[in-house]
DSSP file (Angstrom, degrees, kcal/mol; ACC not computed):
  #  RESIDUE AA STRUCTURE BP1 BP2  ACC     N-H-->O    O-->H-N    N-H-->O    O-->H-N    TCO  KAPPA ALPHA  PHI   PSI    X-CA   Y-CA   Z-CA
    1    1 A X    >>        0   0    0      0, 0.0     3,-2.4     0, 0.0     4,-1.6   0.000 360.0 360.0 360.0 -60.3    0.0    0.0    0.0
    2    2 A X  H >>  +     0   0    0      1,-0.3     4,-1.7     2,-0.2     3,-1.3   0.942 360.0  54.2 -20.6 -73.5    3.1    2.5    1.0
    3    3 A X  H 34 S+     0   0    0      1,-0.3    -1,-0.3     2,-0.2     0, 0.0   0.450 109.0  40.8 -64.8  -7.4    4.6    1.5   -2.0
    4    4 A X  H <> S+     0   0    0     -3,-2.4     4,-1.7     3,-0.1    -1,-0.3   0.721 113.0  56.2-101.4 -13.7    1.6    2.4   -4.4
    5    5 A X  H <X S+     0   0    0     -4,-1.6     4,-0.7    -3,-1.3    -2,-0.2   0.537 111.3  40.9 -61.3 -27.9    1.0    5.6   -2.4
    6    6 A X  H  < S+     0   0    0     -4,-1.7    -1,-0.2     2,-0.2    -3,-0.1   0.530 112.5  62.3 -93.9   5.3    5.0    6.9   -3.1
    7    7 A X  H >> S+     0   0    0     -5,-0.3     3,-1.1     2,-0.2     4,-1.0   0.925 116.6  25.9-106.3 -82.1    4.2    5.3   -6.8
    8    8 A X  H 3X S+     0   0    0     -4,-1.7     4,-0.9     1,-0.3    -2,-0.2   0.503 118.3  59.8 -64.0 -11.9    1.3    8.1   -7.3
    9    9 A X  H 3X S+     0   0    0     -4,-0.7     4,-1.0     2,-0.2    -1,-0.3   0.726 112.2  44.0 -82.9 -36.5    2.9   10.5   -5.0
   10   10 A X  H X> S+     0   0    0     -3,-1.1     3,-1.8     2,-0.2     4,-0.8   0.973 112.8  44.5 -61.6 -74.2    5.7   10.2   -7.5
   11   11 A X  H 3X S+     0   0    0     -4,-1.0     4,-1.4     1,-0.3    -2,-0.2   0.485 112.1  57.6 -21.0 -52.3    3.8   10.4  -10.8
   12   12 A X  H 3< S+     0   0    0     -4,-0.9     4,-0.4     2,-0.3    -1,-0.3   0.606 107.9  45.9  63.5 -62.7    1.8   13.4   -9.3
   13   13 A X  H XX S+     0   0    0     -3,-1.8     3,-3.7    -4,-1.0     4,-1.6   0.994 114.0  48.7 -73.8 -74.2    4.9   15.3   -8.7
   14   14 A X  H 3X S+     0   0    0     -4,-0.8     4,-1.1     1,-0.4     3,-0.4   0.641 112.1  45.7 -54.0 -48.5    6.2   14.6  -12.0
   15   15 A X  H 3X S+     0   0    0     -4,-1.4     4,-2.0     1,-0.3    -1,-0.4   0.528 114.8  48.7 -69.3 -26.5    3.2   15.5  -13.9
   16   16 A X  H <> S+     0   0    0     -3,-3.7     4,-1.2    -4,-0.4    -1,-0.3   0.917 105.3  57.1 -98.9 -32.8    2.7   18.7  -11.9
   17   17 A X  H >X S+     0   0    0     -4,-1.6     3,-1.1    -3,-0.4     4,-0.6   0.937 120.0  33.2 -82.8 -64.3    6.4   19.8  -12.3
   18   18 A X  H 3< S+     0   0    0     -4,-1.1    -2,-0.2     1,-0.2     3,-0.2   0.745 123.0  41.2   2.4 -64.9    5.7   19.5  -16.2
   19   19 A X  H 3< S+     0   0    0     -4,-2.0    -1,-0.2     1,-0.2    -2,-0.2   0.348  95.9  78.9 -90.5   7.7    2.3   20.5  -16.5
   20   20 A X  H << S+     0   0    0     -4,-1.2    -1,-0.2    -3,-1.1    -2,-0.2   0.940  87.1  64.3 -78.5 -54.5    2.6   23.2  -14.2
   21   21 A X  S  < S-     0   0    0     -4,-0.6     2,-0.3    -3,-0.2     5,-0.1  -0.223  77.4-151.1 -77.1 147.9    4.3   25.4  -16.9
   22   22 A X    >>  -     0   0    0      1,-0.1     3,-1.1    -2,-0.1     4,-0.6  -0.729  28.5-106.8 -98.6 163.2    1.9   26.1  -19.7
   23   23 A X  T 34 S+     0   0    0      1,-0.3     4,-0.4    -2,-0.3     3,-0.4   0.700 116.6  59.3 -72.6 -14.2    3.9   26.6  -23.1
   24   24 A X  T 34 S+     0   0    0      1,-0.2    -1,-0.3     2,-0.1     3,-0.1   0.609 104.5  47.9 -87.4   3.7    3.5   29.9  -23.4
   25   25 A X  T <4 S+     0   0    0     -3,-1.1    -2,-0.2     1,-0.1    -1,-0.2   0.534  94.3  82.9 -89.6  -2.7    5.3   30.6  -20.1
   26   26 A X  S  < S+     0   0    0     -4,-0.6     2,-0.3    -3,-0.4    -2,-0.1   0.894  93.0  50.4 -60.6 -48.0    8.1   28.1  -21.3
   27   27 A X  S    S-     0   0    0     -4,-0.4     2,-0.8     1,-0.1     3,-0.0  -0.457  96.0-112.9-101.4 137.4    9.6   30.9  -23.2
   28   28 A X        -     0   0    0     -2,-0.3    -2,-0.1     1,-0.1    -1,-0.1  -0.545  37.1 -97.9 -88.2 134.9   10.4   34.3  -21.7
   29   29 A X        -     0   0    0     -2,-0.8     3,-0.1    -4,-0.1    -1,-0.1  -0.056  44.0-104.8 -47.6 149.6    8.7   37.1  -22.7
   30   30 A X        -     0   0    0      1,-0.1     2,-0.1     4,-0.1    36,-0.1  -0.334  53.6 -96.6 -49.8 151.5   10.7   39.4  -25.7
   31   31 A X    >   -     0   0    0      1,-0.1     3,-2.4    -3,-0.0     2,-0.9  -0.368  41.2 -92.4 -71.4 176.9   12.0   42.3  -23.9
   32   32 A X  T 3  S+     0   0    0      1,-0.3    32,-0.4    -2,-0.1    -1,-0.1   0.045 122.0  53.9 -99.7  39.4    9.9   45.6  -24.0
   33   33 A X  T 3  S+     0   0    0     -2,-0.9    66,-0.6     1,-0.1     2,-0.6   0.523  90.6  78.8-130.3  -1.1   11.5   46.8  -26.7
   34   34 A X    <   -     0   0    0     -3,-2.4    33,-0.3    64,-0.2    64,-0.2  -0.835  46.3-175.1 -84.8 116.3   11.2   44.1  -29.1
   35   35 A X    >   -     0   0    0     -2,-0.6     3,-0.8     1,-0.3    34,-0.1  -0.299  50.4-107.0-121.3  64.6    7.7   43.5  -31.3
   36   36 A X  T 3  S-     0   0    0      1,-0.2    61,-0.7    61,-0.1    -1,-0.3  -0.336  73.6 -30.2  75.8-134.4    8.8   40.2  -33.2
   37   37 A X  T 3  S+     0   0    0     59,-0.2    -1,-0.2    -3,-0.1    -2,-0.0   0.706 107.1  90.9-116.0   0.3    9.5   40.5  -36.7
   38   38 A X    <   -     0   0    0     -3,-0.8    59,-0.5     1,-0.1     2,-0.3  -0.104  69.7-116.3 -56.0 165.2    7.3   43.5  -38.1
   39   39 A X        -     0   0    0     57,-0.1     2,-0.1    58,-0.1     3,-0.1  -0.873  27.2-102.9-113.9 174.9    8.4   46.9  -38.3
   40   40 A X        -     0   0    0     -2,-0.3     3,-0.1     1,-0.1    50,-0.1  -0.383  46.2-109.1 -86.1 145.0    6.9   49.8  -36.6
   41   41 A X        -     0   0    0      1,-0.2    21,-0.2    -2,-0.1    -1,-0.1  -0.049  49.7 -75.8 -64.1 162.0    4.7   51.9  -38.9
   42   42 A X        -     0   0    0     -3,-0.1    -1,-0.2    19,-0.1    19,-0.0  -0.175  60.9 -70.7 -82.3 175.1    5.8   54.8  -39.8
   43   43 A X        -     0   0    0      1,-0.1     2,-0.5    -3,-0.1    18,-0.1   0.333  45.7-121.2 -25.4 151.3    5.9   58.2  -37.6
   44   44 A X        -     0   0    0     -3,-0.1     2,-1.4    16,-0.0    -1,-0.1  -0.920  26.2-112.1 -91.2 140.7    2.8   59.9  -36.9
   45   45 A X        +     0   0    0     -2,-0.5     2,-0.6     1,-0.1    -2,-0.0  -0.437  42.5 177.9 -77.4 105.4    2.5   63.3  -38.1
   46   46 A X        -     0   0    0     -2,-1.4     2,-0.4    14,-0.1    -1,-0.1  -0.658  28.6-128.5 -86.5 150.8    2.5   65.8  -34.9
   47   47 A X        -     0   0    0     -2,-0.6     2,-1.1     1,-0.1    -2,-0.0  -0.645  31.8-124.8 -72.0 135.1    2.4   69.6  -35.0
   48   48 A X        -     0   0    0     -2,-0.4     3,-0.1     9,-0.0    -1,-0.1  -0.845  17.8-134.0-103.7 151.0    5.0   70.8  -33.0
   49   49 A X        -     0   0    0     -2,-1.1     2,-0.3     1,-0.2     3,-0.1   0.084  44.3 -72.2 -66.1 176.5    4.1   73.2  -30.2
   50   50 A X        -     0   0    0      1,-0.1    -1,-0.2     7,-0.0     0, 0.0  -0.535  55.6 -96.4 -85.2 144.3    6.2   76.5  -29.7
   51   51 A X        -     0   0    0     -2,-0.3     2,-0.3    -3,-0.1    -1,-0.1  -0.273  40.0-156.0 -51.7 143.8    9.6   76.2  -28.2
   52   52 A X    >   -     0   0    0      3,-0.2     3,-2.0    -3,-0.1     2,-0.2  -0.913  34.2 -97.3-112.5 159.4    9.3   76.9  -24.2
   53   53 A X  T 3  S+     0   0    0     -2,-0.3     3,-0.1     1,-0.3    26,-0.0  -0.546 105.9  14.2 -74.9 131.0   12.7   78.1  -22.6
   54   54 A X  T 3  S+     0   0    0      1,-0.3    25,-2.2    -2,-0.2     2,-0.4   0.570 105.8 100.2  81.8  16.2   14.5   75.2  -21.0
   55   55 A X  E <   -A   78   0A   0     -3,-2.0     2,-0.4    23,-0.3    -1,-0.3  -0.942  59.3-148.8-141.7 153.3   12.6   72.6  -22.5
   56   56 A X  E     -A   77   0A   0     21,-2.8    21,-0.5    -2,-0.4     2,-0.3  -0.997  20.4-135.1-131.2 121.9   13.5   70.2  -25.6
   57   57 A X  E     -A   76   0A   0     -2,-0.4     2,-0.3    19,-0.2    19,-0.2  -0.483  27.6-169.1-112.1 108.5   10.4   69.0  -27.7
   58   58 A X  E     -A   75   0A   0     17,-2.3    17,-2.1    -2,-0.3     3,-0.1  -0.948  28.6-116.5-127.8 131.0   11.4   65.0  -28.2
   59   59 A X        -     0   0    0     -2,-0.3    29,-0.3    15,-0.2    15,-0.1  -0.082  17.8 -98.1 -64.3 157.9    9.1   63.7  -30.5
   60   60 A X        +     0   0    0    -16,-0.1     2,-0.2    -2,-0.0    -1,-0.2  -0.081  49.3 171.2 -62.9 152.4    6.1   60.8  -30.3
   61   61 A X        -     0   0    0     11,-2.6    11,-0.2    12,-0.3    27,-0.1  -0.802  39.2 -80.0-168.6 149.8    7.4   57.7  -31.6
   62   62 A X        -     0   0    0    -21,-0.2     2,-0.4    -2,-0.2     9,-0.2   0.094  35.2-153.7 -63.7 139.9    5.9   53.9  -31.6
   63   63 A X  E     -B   70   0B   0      7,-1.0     7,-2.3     2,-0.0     2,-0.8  -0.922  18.6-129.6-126.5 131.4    6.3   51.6  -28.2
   64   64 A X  E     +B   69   0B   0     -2,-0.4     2,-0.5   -32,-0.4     5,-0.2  -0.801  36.6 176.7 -93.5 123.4    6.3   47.7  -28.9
   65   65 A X  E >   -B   68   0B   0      3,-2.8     3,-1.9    -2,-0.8    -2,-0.0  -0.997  63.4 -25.3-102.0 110.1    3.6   46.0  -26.3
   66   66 A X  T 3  S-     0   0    0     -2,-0.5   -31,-0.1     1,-0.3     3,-0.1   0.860 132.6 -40.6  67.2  43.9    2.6   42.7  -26.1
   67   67 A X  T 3  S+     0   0    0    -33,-0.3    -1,-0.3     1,-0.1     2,-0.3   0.730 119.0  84.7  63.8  22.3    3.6   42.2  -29.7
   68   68 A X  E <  S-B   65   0B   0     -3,-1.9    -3,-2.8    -5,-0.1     2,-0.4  -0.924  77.8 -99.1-165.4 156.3    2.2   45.6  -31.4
   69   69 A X  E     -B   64   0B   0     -2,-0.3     2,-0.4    -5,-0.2    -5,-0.2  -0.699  39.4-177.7 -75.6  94.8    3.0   48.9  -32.0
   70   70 A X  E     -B   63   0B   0     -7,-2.3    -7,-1.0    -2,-0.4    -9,-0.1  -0.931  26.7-111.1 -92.4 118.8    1.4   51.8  -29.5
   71   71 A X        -     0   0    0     -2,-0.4     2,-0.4    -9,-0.2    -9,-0.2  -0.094  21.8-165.4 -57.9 161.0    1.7   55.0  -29.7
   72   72 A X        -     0   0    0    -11,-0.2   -11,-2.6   -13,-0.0    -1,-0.1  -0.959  17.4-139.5-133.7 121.4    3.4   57.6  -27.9
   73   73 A X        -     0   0    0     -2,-0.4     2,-0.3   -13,-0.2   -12,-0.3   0.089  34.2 -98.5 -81.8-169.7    2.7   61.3  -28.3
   74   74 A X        -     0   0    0    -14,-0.2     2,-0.3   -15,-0.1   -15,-0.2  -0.643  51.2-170.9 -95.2 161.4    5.8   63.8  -28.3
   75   75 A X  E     -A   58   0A   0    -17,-2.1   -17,-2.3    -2,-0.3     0, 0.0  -0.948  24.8 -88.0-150.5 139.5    6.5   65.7  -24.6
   76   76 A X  E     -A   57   0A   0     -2,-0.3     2,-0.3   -19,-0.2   -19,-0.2  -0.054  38.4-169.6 -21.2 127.7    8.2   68.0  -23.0
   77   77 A X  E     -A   56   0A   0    -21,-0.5   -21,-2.8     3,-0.0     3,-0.0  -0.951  38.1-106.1-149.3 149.5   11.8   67.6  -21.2
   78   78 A X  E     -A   55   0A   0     -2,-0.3     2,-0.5   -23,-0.3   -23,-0.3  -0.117  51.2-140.2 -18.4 117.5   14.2   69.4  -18.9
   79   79 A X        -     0   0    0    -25,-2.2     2,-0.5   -24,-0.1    -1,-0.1  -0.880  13.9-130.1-102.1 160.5   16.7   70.3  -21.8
   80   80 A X    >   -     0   0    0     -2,-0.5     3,-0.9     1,-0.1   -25,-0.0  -0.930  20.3-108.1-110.7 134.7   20.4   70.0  -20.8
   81   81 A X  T 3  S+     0   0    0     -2,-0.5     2,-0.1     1,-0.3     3,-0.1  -0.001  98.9   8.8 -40.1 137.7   22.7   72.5  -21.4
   82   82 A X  T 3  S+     0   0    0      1,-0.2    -1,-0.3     0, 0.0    23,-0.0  -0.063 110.9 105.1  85.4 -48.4   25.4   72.1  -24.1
   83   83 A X    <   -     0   0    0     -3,-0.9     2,-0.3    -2,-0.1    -1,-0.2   0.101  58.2-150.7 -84.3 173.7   23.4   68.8  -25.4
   84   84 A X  E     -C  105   0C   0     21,-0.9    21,-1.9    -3,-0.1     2,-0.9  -0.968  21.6-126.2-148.7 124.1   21.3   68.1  -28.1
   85   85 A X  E     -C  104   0C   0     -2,-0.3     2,-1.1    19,-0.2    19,-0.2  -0.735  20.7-164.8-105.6 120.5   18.3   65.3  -27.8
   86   86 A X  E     -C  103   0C   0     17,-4.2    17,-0.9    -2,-0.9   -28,-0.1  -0.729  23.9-111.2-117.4 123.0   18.3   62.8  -30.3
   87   87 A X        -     0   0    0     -2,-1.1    13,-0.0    15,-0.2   -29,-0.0   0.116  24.3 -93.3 -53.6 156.0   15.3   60.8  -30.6
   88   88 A X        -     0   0    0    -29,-0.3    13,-0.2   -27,-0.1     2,-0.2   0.110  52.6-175.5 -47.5 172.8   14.2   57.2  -29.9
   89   89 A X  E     -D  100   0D   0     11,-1.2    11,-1.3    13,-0.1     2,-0.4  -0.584  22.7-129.1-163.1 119.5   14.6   55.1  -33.4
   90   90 A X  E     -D   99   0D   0      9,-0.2     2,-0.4    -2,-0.2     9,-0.2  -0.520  24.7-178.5 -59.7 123.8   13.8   51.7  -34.5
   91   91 A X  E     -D   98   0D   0      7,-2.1     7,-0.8    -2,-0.4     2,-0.8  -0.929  29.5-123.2-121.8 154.1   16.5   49.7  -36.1
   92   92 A X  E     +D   97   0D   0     -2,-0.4     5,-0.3     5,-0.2     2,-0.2  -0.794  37.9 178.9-113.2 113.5   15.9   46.2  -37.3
   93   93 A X  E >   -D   96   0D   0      3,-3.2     3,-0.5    -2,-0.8     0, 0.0  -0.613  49.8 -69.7-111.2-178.3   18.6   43.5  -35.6
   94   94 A X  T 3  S+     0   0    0      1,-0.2     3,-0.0    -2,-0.2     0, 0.0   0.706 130.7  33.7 -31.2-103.4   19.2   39.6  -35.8
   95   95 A X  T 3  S-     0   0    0     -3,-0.1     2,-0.5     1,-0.0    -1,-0.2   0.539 122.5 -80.0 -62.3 -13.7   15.9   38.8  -33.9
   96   96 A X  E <  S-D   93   0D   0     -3,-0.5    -3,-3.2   -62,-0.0   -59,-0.2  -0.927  72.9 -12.4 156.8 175.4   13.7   41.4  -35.0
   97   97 A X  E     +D   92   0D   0    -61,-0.7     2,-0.3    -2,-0.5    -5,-0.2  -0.149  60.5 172.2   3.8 128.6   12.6   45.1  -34.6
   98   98 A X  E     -D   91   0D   0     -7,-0.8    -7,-2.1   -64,-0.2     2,-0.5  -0.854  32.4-111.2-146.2 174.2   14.0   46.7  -31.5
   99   99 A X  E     -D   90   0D   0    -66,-0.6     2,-0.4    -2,-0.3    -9,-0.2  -0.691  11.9-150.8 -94.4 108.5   14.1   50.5  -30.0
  100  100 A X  E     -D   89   0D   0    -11,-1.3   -11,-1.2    -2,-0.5     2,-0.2  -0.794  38.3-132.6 -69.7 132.1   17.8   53.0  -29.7
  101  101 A X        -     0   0    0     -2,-0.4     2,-0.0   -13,-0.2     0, 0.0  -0.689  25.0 -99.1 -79.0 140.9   16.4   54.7  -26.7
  102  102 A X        -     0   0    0     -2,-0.2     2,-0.3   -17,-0.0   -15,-0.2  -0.280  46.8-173.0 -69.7 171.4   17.0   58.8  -27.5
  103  103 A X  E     -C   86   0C   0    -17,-0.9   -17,-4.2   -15,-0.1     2,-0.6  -0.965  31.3-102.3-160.4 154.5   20.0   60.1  -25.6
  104  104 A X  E     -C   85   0C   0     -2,-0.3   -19,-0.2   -19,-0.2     2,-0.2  -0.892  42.0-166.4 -98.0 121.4   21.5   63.7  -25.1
  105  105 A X  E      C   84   0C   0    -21,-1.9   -21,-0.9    -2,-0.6    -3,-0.0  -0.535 360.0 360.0 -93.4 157.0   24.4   63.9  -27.5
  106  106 A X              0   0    0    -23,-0.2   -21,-0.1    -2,-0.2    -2,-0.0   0.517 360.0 360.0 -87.4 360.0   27.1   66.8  -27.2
């Protein structure tokens, strides 16, 4: 009886350590800057607002989600002196689509 109880206590275990992960949790999600193998459409046109003093206008540009393209309008920032903001860009690598984050250049 022991012995057919540690039999299904085995089986039980095995089956749950396997069937616990479902197959789309096998894989780890793309990171958030990846959306597979499409590219992002192109820009939307915004107007830009009038310069305000101390602030640098970086334009809207596409955010990958859950395997599609959301937008994101353009905003306001802090500008830094000396620097120059160059905006986010999609470039297309070995796996797919992914996002250059903008950065302040000299």
């Amino acid at each position: 009886m022991k012995r057919q109880l540690l039999l299904a206590a085995a089986v039980l275990a095995a089956g749950a350590s396997f069937g616990l992960i479902a197959p789309a949790d096998a894989y780890p999600a793309p990171p958030p800057g990846y959306a597979y193998g499409h590219p992002p459409p192109p820009p939307r046109y915004e107007p830009r607002p009038a310069a305000r003093p101390g602030q640098a206008w970086v334009p809207g540009h596409w955010v990958a989600r859950g395997g599609r393209y959301d937008w994101r309008g353009g905003y306001w920032q802090a500008q830094r002196p000396g620097y120059r903001y160059m905006p986010d860009r999609w470039v297309q690598g070995p796996h797919g689509w992914v996002m250059r984050p903008g950065y302040w250049a000299r």
